[in-house]
Each structure stands twice: as structure tokens, then as C-alpha cells.
C-alpha positions, 0 to 999 in steps of 0.5 A: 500500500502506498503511504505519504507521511510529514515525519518530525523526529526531534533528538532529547538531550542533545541541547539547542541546535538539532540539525546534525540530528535531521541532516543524519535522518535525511541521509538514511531517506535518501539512502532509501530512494524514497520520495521526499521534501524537507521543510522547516519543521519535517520532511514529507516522505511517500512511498510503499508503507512498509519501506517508508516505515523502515526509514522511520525506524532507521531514523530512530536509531541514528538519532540514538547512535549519534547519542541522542538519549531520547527521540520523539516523532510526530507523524501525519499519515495518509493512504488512499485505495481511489487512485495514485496521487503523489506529493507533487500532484496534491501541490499541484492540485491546490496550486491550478486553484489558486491562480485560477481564483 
């Protein structure tokens, strides 16, 4: 089944500035060859359910490998059985209504 999540993993512990943590979760997505798109608070990632909650697993355990004592993750999950849709289509879609209003 495919899945598109927003993940937010945030490292406990480790002080102010997080961004080793993210930029180490990012490479464990790639590495994955999964889509995805980084924003200012979490990455949007989709692909098949059982891959992508792989990569939220892998993420997990890199932010404890790197020293993290705790990690805490958000996650919005949505799938859909009516069509294929990807991050980009869903973008898209609200974009054409925007300039066409």
C-alpha cells in the first residue's frame, strides 16, 4: 500500500541546535530512494508503507547512535485505495486553484 507521511523526529538531550540530528535522518531517506521534501519543521516522505516505515525506524536509531538519549516523532499519515496521487500532484492540485481564483 502506498503511504505519504510529514515525519518530525526531534533528538532529547542533545541541547539547542538539532540539525546534525535531521541532516543524519535525511541521509538514511535518501539512502532509501524514497520520495521526499524537507521543510522547516519535517520532511514529507511517500512511498510503499512498509519501506517508508523502515526509514522511520532507521531514523530512530541514528538519532540514538549519534547519542541522542531520547527521540520523539510526530507523524501525519495518509493512504488512499481511489487512485495514485503523489506529493507533487496534491501541490499541484491546490496550486491550478489558486491562480485560477
Amino acid at each position: 500500500m502506498k503511504v505519504m507521511i510529514d515525519l518530525c523526529v526531534v533528538p532529547m538531550g542533545v541541547g539547542v541546535s538539532v540539525s546534525s540530528y535531521v541532516a543524519a535522518c535525511q541521509q538514511e531517506i535518501e539512502a532509501a530512494g524514497l520520495s521526499h521534501q524537507m521543510h522547516a519543521y519535517g520532511t514529507n516522505i511517500e512511498g510503499e508503507w512498509d519501506e517508508v516505515f523502515a526509514v522511520v525506524k532507521r531514523c530512530h536509531e541514528v538519532v540514538h547512535e549519534l547519542g541522542a538519549p531520547r527521540v520523539t516523532t510526530s507523524m501525519r499519515i495518509g493512504t488512499r485505495t481511489d487512485r495514485d496521487q503523489t506529493m507533487a500532484d496534491k501541490v499541484q492540485s491546490v496550486t491550478e486553484k489558486l491562480t485560477t481564483s
